[in-house]
C-alpha positions as a Python dict, from the first residue, in 0.01 Angstrom:
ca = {
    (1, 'X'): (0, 0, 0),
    (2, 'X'): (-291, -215, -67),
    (3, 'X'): (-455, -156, 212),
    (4, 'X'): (-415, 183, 187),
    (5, 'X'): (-615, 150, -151),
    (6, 'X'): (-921, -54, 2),
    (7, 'X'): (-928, 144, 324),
    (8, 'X'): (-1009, 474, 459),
    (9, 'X'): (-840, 565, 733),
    (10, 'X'): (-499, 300, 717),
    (11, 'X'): (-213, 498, 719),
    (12, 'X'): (153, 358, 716),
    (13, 'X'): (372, 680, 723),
    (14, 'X'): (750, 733, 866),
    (15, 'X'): (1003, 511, 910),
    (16, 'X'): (1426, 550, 905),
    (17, 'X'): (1497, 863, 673),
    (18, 'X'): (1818, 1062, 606),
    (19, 'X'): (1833, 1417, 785),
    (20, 'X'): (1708, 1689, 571),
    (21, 'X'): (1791, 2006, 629),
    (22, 'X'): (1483, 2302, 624),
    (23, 'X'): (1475, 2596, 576),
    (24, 'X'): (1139, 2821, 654),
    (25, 'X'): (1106, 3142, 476),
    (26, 'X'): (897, 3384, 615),
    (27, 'X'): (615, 3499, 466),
    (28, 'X'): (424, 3840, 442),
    (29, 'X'): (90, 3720, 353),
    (30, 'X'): (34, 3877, 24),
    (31, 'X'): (33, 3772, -381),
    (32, 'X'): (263, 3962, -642),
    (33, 'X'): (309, 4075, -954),
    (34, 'X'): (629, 4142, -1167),
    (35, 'X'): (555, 4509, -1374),
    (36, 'X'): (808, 4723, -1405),
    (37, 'X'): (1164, 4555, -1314),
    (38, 'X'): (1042, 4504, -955),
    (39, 'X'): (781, 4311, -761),
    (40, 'X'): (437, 4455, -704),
    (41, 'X'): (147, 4373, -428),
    (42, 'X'): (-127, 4225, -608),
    (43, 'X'): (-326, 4154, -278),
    (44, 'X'): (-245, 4214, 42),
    (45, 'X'): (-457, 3992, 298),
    (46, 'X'): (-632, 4180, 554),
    (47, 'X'): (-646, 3860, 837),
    (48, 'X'): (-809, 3952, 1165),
    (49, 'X'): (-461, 4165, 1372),
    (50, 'X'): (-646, 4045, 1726),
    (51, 'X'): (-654, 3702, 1629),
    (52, 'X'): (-322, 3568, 1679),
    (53, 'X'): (-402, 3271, 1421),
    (54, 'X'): (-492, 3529, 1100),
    (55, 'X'): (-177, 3782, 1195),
    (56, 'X'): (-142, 3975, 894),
    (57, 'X'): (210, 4102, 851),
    (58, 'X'): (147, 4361, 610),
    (59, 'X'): (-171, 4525, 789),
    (60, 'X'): (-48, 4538, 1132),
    (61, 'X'): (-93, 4917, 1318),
    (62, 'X'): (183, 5127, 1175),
    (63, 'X'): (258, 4906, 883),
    (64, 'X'): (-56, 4949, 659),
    (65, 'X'): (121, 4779, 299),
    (66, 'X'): (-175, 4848, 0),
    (67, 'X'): (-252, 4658, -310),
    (68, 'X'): (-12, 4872, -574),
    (69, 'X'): (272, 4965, -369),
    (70, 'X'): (626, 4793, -524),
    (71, 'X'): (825, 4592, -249),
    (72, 'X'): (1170, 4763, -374),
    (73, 'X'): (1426, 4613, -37),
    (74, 'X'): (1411, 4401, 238),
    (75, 'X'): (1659, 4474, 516),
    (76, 'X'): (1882, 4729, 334),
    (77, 'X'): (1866, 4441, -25),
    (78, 'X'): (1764, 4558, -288),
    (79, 'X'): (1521, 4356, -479),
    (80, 'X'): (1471, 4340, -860),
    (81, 'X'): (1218, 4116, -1071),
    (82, 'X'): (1517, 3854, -1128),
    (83, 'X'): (1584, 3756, -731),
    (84, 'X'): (1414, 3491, -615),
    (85, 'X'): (1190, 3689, -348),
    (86, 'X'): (1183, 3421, -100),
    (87, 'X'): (1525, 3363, -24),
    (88, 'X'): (1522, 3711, 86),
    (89, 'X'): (1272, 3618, 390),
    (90, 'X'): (1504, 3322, 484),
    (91, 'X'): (1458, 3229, 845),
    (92, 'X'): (1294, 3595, 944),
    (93, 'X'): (923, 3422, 1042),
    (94, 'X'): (836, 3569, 1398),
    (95, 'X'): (1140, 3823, 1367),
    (96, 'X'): (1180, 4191, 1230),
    (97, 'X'): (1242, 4317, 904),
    (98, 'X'): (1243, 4586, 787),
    (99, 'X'): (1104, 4668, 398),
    (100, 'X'): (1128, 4923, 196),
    (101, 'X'): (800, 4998, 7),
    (102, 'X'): (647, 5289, -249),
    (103, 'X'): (419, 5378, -478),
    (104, 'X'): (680, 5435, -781),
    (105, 'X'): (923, 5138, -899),
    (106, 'X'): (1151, 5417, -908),
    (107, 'X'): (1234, 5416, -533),
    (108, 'X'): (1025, 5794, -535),
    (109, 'X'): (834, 5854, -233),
    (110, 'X'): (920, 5522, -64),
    (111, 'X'): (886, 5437, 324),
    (112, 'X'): (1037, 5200, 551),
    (113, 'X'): (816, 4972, 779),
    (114, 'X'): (906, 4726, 1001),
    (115, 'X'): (718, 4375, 1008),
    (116, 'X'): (701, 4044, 1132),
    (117, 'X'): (649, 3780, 866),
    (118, 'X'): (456, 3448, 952),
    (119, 'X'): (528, 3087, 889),
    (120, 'X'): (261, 2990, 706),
    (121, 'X'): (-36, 3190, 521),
    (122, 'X'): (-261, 2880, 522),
    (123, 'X'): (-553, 3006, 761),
    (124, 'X'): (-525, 3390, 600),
    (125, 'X'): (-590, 3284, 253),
    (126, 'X'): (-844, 3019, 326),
    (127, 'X'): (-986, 3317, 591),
    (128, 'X'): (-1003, 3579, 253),
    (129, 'X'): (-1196, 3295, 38),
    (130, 'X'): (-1434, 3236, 318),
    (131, 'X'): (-1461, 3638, 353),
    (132, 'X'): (-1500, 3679, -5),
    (133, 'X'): (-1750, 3404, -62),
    (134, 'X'): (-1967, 3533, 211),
    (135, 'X'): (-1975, 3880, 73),
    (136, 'X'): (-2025, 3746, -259),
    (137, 'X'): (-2339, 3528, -128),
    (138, 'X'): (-2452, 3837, 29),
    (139, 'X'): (-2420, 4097, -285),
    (140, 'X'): (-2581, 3813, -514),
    (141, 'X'): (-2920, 3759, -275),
    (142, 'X'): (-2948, 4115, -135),
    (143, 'X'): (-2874, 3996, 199),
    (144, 'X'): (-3133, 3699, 259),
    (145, 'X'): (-2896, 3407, 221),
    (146, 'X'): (-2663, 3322, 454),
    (147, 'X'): (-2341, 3154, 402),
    (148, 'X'): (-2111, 2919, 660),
    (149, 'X'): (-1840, 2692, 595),
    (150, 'X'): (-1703, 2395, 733),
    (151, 'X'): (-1352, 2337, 681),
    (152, 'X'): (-1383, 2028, 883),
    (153, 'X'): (-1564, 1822, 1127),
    (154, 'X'): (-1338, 1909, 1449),
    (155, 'X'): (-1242, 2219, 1644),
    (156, 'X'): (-1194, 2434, 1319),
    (157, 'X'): (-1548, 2340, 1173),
    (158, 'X'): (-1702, 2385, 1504),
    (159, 'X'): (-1530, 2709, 1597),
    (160, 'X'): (-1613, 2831, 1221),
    (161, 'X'): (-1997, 2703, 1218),
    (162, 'X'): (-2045, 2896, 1583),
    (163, 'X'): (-1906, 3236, 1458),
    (164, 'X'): (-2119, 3246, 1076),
    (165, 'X'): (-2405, 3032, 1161),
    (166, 'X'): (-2536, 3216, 1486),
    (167, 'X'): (-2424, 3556, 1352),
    (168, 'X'): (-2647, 3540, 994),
    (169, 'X'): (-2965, 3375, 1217),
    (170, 'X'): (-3167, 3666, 1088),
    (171, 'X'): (-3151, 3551, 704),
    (172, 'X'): (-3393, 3358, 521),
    (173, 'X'): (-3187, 3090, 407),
    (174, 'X'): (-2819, 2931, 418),
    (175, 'X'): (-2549, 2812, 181),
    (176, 'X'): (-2359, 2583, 437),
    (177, 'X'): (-1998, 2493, 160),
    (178, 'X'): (-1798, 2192, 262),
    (179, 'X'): (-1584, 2156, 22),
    (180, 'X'): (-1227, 2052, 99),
    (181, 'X'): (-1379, 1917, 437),
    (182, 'X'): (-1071, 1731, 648),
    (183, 'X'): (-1280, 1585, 841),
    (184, 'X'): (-1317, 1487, 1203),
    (185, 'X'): (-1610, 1352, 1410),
    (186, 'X'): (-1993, 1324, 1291),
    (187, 'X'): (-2134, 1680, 1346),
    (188, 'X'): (-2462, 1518, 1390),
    (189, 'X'): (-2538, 1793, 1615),
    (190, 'X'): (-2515, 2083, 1318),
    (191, 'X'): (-2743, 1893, 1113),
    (192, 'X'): (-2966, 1950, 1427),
    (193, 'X'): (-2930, 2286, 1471),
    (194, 'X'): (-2988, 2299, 1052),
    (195, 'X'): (-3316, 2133, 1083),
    (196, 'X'): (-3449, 2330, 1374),
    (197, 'X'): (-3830, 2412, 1272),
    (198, 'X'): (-3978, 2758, 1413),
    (199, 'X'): (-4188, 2614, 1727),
    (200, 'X'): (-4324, 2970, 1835),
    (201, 'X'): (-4292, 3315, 1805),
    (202, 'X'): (-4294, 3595, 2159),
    (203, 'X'): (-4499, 3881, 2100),
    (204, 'X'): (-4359, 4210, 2277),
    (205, 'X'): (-4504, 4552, 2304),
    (206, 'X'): (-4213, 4713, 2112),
    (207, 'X'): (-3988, 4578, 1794),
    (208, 'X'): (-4042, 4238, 1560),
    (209, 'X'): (-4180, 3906, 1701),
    (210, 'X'): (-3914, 3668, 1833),
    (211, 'X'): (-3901, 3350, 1680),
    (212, 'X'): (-3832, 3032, 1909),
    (213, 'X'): (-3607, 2869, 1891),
    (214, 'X'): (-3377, 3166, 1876),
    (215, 'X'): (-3061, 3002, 1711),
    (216, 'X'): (-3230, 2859, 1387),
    (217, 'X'): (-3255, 2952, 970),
    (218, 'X'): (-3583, 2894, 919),
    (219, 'X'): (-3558, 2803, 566),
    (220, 'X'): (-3434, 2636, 282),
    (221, 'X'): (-3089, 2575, 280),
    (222, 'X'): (-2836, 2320, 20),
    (223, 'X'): (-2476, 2216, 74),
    (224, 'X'): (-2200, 2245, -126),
    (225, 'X'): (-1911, 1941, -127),
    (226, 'X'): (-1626, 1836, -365),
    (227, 'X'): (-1376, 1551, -407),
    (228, 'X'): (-1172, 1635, -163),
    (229, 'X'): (-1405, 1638, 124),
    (230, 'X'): (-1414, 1306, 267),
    (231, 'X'): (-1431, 1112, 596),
    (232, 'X'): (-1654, 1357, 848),
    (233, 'X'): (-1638, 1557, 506),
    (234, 'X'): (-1840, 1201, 384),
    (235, 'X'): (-2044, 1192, 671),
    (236, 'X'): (-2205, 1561, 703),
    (237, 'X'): (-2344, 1593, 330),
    (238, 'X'): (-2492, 1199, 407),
    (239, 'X'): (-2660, 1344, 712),
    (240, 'X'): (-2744, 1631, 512),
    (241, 'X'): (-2938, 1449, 242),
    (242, 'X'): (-3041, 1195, 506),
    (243, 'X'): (-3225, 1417, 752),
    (244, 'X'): (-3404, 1631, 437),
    (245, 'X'): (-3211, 1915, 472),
    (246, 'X'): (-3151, 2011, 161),
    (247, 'X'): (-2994, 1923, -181),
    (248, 'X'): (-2627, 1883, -218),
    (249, 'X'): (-2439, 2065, -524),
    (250, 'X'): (-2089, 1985, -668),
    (251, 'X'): (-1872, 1636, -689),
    (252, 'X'): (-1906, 1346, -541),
    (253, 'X'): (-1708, 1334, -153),
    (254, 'X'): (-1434, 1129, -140),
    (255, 'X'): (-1543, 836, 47),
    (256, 'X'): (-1293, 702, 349),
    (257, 'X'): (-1531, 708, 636),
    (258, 'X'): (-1407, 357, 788),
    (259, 'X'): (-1277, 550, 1087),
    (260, 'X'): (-937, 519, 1226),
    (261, 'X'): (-960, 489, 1647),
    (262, 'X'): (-571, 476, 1731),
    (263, 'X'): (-194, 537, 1618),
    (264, 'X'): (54, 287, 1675),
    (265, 'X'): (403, 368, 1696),
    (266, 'X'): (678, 77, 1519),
    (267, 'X'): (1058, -49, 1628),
    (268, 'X'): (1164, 216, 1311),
    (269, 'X'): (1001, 502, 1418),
    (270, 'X'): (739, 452, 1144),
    (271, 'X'): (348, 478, 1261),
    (272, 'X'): (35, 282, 1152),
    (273, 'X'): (-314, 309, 1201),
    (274, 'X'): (-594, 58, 1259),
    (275, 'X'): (-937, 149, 1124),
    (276, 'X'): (-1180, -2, 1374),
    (277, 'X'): (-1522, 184, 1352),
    (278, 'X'): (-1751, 155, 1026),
    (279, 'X'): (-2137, 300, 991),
    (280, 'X'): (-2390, 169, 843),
    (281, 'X'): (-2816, 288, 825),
    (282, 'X'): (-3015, 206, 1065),
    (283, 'X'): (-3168, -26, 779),
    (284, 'X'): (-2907, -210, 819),
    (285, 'X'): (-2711, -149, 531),
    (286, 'X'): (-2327, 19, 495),
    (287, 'X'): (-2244, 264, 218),
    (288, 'X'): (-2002, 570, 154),
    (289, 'X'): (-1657, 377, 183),
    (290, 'X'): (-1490, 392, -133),
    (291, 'X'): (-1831, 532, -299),
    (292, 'X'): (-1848, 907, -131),
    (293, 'X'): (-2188, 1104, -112),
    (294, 'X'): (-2301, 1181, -490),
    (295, 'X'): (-2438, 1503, -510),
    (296, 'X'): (-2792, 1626, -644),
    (297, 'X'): (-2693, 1892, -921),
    (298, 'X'): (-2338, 1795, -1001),
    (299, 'X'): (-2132, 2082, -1133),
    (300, 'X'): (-1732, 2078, -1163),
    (301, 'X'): (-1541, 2363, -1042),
    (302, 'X'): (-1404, 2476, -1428),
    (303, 'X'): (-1070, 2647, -1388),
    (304, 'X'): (-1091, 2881, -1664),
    (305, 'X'): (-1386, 3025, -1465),
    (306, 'X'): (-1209, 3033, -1092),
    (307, 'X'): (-898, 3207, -1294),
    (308, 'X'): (-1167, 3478, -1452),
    (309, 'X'): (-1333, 3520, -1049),
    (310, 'X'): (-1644, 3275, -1055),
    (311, 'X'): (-1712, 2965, -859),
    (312, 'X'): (-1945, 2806, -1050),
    (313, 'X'): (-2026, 2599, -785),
    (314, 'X'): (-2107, 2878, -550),
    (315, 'X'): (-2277, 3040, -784),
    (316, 'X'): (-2552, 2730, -876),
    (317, 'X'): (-2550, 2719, -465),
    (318, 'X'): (-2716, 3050, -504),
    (319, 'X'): (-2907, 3052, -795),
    (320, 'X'): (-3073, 2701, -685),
    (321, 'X'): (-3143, 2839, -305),
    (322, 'X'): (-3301, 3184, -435),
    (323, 'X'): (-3545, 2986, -692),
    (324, 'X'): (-3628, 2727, -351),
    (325, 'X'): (-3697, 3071, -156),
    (326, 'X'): (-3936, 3200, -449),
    (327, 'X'): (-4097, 2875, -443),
    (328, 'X'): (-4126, 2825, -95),
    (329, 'X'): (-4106, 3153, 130),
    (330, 'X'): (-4016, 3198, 469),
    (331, 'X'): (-4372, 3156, 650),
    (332, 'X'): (-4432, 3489, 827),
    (333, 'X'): (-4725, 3412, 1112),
    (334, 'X'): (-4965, 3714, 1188),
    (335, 'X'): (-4968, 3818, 1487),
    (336, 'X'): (-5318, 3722, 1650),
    (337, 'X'): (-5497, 3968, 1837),
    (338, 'X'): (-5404, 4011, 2209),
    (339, 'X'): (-5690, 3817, 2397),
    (340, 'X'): (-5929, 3944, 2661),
    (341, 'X'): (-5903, 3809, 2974),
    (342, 'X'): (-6145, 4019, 3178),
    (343, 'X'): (-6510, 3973, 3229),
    (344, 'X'): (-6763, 4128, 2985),
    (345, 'X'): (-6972, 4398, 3174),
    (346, 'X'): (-7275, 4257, 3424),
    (347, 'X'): (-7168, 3900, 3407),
    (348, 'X'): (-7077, 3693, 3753),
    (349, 'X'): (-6869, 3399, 3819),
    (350, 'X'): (-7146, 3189, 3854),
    (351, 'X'): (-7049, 3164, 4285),
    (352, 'X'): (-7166, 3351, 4587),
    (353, 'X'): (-7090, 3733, 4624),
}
């Protein structure tokens, strides 16, 4: 336990435990609302139906639940605001059910549909905050911002930096959010591709010069990071700040960057780990552990704001990178004339005809 406390990155966990028995509920994916003696959709969560990691239950081809429609049985039960609505998805994830739905808590006009709930709705409500804070950054700058978030510092940040970074290359600027970062390996390299300066730019006959190099923001950009980003959540915003980047915005990382290399298993079926790898600056100096990266402008995320729809963390994120784009514009080059190659009229090259 004290180490734990000292530590990043030392883990004891397991051990002998009594059986417990679980039971999963599936789940549809979707919030509700009690009006009217029944439950309501509040939101149903769109995913992405070809990705088999954001399967949306609700919004599958054939199914196509809205926002406003009352949830009145599931397989033949009828359900009422008193029931407890999970225990009537009890051990249905990745099988059929079939749900009655309508627009009237009445049971007037209703439908049946068939779906297939999910285990878990992690990944589709972290994939609708991402959506929506995207959209947002995009309604709030008229398009010139661009915004990409790292849930972590492995394959998920990676796969998620790849897909909104290289998409959004034609904006002016980026919002790269961090918050909640799990972590992972250094993602040095995406503070390279962050810091990319324009080198050239190709002149063609038809359409807009092409700037080189071709996968790069050209310019300013901040992060935004929280408590609970921490170990290659730590690391990034250090590198961030480090490299001249950009200023950070939010709370202070976590700070458990002493990194763990291996898992060892015990006689009681417990595991511990054994950090073995600490950084420190090329200066020669070691910081972060059990201090985290402070940020530049700190602001808290107020909950009375996130309950009326504002991040007030996103929202400085935007207001600080639009007054560093009115002070500092995206240079746009002139295109030079082309040059003349050929010789002027009556002059020789100077040899023998």
């Amino acid at each position: 336990m004290l180490g734990e406390l000292t530590v990043g990155h030392l883990h004891a966990v397991g051990s002998d435990r009594p059986e417990t028995k679980w039971v999963q509920p599936g789940l549809l994916g979707a919030d509700y609302k009690l009006e009217n003696g029944r439950y309501r959709f509040a939101r149903v969560y769109n995913g992405e139906n070809w990705n088999p990691e954001l399967r949306a239950p609700l919004t599958q081809p054939g199914v196509n639940v809205v926002a406003g429609e009352y949830l009145l049985a599931v397989n033949g039960r009828g359900l009422r605001d008193s029931d407890n609505i999970y225990s009537f998805f009890d051990n249905t994830a990745d099988k059929s059910v079939v749900l009655r739905v309508g627009p009237d808590p009445s049971g007037a006009s209703a439908r049946e549909v068939t779906v297939v709930p999910v285990w878990e709705e992690t990944d589709l409500r972290n994939f609708a905050w991402l959506e929506d804070n995207r959209r947002k950054v995009d309604r709030m700058t008229n398009g010139r911002v661009a915004y990409i978030y790292m849930p972590d510092t492995w394959r998920g940040g990676y796969k998620s930096f790849n897909r909104y970074f290289f998409a959004q290359i034609g904006k002016q600027a980026a919002i790269i959010d961090e918050r909640f970062n799990r972590g992972g390996m250094l993602a040095t390299d995406i503070i390279e591709y962050l810091k990319r300066p324009l080198l050239s730019l190709g002149a063609s006959r038809d359409g807009e010069d092409e700037p080189q190099p071709l996968g790069a923001i050209f310019g300013p950009k901040v992060m935004i990071i929280n408590e609970f980003a921490g170990s290659g959540g730590d690391l990034l915003p250090w590198y961030f700040k480090r490299a001249g980047v950009g200023k950070l915005i939010g709370k202070r990382t976590w700070g458990g960057v002493v990194g763990a290399t291996a898992q060892h298993s015990l006689m009681d079926g417990g595991k511990v780990t054994a950090p073995a790898v600490h950084w420190y600056h090329p200066e020669g100096k070691y910081d972060l552990e059990n201090q985290g990266m402070p940020p530049d402008i700190e602001v808290e995320l107020d909950p009375l704001s996130v309950r009326q729809g504002h991040d007030p963390q996103l929202e400085k994120a935007v207001e600080v990178i639009m007054a560093e784009l009115e002070k500092n514009p995206v240079p746009r080059p002139k295109r030079p004339p082309y040059p003349r190659y050929q010789r002027p009229s009556g002059a020789t090259s100077g040899g023998r005809e």
